[in-house]
N, C-alpha and C positions, 0 to 999 in steps of 0.2 A: 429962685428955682425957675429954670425955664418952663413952655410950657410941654416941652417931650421929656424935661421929667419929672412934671407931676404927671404927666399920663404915662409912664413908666412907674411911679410911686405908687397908682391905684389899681392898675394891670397886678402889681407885684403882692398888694395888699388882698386885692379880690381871690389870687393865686391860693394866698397865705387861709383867707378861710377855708375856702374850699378845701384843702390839705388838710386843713386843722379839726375840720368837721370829719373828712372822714377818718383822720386818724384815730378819731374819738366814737367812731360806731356814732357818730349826731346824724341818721339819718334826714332827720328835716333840714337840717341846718347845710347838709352837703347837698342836698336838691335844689335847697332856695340858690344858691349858684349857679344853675345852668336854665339857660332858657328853656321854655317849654318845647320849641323845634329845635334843640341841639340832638348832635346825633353823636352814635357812639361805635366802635370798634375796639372789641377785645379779642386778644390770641384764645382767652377760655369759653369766647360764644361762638357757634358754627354763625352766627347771622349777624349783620349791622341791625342796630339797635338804630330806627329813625324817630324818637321823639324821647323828652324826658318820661312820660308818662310808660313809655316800653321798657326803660332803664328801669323804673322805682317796679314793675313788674317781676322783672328779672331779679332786681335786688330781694324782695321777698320770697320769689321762689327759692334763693342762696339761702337768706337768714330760716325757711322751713330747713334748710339740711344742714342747717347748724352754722351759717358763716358769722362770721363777729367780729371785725377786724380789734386787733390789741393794741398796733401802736403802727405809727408809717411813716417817715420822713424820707425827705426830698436833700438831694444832692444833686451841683452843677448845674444849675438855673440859668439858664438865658432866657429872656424874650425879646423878640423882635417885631417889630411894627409894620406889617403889610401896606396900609394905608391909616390914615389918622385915627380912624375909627375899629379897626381890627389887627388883635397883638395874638401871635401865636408866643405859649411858653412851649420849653422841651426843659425835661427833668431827667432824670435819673431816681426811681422808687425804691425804696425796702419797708415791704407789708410784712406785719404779723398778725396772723388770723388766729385766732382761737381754736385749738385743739392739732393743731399744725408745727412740728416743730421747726421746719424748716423756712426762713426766711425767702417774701417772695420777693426777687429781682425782677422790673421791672424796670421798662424804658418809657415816656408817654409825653405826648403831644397834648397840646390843650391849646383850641379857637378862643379866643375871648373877643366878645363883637359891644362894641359904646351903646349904650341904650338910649335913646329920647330924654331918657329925665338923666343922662350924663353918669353914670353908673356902668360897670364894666360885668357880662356875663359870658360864660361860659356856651359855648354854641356849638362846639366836637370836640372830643376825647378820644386819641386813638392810645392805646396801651400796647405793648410788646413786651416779649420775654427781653430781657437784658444777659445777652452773652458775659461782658463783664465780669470780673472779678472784685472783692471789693479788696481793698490793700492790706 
């Protein structure tokens, strides 16, 4: 294995919790994924979110009015490598939230920046509605 792709294998794998934690409502577990300066941008918040610590804010004020995600998978995955040390992915989402019958479509971006101890974290999350259709 070269080395752009084990650093594609841990980009992809770091992706994979992250997904997998929120698909699972693992609050801690989907935080411990993003750096504490990552920023965030959602179509459902009037404001950028500049720190993890605003996000895990925001997130509680959801779960007070009942948010809970049920299940979320990711389709059409690419990432691509800016510089050695910074891998942007782009997905394709479908959330389902608790008490919501409609599936959400979603489009979203995700920074992943190399850390010092060689570990890959997440550092911006922009989300969009996804026009799309699903087949």
């Amino acid at each position: 294995m070269t080395h752009h792709e084990s650093d594609l294998a841990e980009v992809a794998a770091s992706a994979d919790r992250l997904l997998t934690a929120f698909a699972s409502h693992d609050r801690d577990g989907y935080f411990s994924c993003f750096a504490p300066d990552a920023t965030f941008l959602f179509h459902t918040s009037p404001e950028v979110l500049g720190s993890r610590a605003s996000y895990e804010q925001e997130w509680a004020m959801w779960e007070a009015e009942g948010f809970h995600v049920d299940a979320c998978d990711a389709r059409d995955r690419r990432i691509d490598f800016l510089t050695p040390d910074v891998a942007v992915l782009t997905h394709r989402v479908r959330t389902r939230l608790a008490g919501i019958p409609e599936v959400q479509r979603e489009r979203e971006t995700i920074v992943f920046r190399r850390t010092s101890d060689d570990t890959w974290l997440a550092v911006h999350e922009h989300l969009s509605a996804d026009p799309q259709e699903d087949a």
